[in-house]
N, C-alpha and C positions, 0 to 999 in steps of 0.2 A: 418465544424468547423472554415471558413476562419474568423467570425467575434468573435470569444470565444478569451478568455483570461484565461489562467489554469495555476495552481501556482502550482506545484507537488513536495512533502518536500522527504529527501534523494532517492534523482533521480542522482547523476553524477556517478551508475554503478548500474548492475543489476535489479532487478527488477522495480522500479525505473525510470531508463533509458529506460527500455524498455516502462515504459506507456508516457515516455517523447515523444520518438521516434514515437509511434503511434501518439499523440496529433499532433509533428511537420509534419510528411505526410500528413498530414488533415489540415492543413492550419492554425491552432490554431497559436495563440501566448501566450510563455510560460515562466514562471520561475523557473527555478531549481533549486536547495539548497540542502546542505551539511556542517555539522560541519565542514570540511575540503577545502579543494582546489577543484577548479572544474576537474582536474586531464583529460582535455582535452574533455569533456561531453563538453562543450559551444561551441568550435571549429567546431563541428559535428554537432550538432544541430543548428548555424547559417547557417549551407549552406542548409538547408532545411526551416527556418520559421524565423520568428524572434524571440528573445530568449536571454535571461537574465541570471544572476547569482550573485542570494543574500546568502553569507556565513553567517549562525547562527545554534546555537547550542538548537534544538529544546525540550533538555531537561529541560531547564529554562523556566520560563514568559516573561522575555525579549527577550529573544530568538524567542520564540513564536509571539509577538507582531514587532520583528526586522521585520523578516519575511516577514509579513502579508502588513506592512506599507511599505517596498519598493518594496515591489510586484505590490501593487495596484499606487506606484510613477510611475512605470517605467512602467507598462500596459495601466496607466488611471481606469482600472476595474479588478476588479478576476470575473469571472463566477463558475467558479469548482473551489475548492478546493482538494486534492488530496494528504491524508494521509497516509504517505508511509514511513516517516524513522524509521526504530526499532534497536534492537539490540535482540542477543541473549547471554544468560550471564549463561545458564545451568547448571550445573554440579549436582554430586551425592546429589540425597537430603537429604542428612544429612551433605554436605558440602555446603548447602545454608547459605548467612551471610546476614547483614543487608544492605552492599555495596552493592554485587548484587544486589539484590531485588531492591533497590532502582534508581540501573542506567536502571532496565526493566522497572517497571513502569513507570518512569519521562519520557520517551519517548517513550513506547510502548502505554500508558493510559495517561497519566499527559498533554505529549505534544501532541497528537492528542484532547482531551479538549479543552485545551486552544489556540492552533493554531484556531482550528475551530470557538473559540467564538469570537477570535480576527477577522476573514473572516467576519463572521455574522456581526459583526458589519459595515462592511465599503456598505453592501451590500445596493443599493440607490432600491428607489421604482419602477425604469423605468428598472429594468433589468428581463430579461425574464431567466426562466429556471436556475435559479440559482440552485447548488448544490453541495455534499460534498461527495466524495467516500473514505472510509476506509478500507483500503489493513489491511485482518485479515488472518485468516485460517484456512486451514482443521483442525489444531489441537483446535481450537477454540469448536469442536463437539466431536472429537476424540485423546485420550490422547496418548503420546506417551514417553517409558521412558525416567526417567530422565531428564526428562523435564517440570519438574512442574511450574518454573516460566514462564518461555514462551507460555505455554498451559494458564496457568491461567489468564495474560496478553493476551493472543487473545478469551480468552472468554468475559473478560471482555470489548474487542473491538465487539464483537456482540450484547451486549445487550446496550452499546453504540450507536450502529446503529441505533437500534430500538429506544430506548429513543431520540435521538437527533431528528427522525423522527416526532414521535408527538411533538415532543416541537416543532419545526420549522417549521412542517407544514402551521401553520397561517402564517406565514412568505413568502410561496411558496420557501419556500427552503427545494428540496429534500436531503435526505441523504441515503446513500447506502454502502454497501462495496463488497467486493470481496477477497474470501477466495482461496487463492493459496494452492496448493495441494504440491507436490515435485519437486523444480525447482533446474535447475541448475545454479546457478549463481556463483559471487565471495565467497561469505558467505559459501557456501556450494558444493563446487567443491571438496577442497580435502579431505573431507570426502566418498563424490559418488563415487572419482576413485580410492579410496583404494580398494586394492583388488577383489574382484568378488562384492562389494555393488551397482557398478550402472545394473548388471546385475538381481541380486537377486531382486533388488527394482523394475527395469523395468517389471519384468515378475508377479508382481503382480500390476500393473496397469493396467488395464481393455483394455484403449487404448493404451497398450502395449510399452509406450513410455515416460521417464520424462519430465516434461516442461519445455517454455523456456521461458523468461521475454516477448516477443513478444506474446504470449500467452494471458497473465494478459493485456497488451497492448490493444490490440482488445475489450477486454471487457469493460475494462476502457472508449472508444471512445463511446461506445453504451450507457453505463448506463450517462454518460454525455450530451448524443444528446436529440434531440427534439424526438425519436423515444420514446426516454424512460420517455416523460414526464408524465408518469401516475404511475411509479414504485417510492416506497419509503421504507424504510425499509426492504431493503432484505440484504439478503448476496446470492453474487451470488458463487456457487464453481467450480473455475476451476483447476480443479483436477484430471484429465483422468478417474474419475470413483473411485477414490479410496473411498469416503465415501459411493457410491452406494455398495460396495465390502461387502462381510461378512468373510469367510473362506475360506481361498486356501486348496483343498482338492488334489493336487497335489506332490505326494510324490518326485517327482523329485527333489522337492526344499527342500528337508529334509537331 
């Protein structure tokens, strides 16, 4: 990865950070981005690669386009792309409004769109192995309560994959994503250690373990490399097994 260039969108914690983090071990040079402050993600990641930090709000156009353009200033190039920031805006579906819904889509769907068209575009004819990996998820297959807007927002980032594939194919611009299963990060820590829930959830995952952003990481380094120059359109899931799972027939958990 010492000669790549990888732009990866809300990367300064969690998931995120963790495909930052792999990119930066692997010699890549990177930019990270967050509506927010880099909240010391740049600190950490300059003493492993070199590494940047463009603040935009990737639920706009502009935003989107901010992005993309001081990415490729301060790189020279993007190689990968790496759509990553979402939000979760849940609640009971009958307390769904029009706010929500609209702060999921404009950057769970909206802003991976248009981030991507803005990449596409800068991308020159002499670059090899160009491509675009979109962080979706297992609930993208499999629905989970109360959680309709966020199920339907990662479904709709799967068949994204696939469309974005044919279309850019002529381009030699792969697209791909990667469906996270149940990780622990910031987003979703104090819900896992309430109560007995990281126990209950661990023992039905297959590999008997949640995940960790390092995880998604690895993966992400793979479907970006020259190993993976023949994959396009997939969703890969790294998930301990949970969508391979059917029924826990173990009464212990009852």
């Amino acid at each position: 990865m010492k000669d790549q260039c990888v732009c990866i969108t809300g990367s300064t914690h969690g998931i995120g950070f963790g495909i930052a983090e792999a990119f930066a071990k692997k010699g890549a040079k990177i930019v990270i981005n967050s509506h927010d402050k880099d909240n010391g993600a740049l600190d950490k990641l300059q003493k492993l690669t070199e590494c940047y930090f463009v603040q935009s709000d990737l639920s706009t156009i502009d935003g989107n386009k901010k992005l993309i353009q001081e990415a490729k200033l301060k790189l020279g190039k993007i190689d990968t792309l790496i759509n990553n920031a979402g939000t979760f805006q849940d609640t009971d579906f009958e307390n769904i409004n029009e706010e929500k819904f609209d702060k999921t889509f404009n950057l769970n769907v909206r802003g991976y769109m248009f981030t991507s068209q803005e990449f596409v575009k800068q991308i020159s004819n002499d670059q090899n192995n160009s491509s675009i990996i979109c962080i979706g998820s297992s609930n993208s297959l499999a629905a989970e309560k109360n959680s309709v807007m966020y199920d339907t927002s990662k479904g709709a980032v799967l068949m994204m994959v696939k469309s974005m594939a044919v279309s850019l194919a002529s381009k030699n611009i792969r697209v791909n994503g990667i469906g996270p299963g149940i990780l622990e990060t910031p987003l979703t820590s104090a819900g896992l250690n309430k109560g007995n829930n990281k126990k209950v959830i661990s023992s039905q995952i297959p590999l008997g373990r949640i995940g960790e952003p390092s995880d998604i990481g690895g993966a992400a380094v793979f479907l970006a490399s020259e190993e993976a120059k023949y994959i396009t359109g997939q969703m890969l899931y790294v998930d301990g097994g949970i969508l391979a799972n059917q029924l826990n027939w173990d009464e212990s958990l009852l």
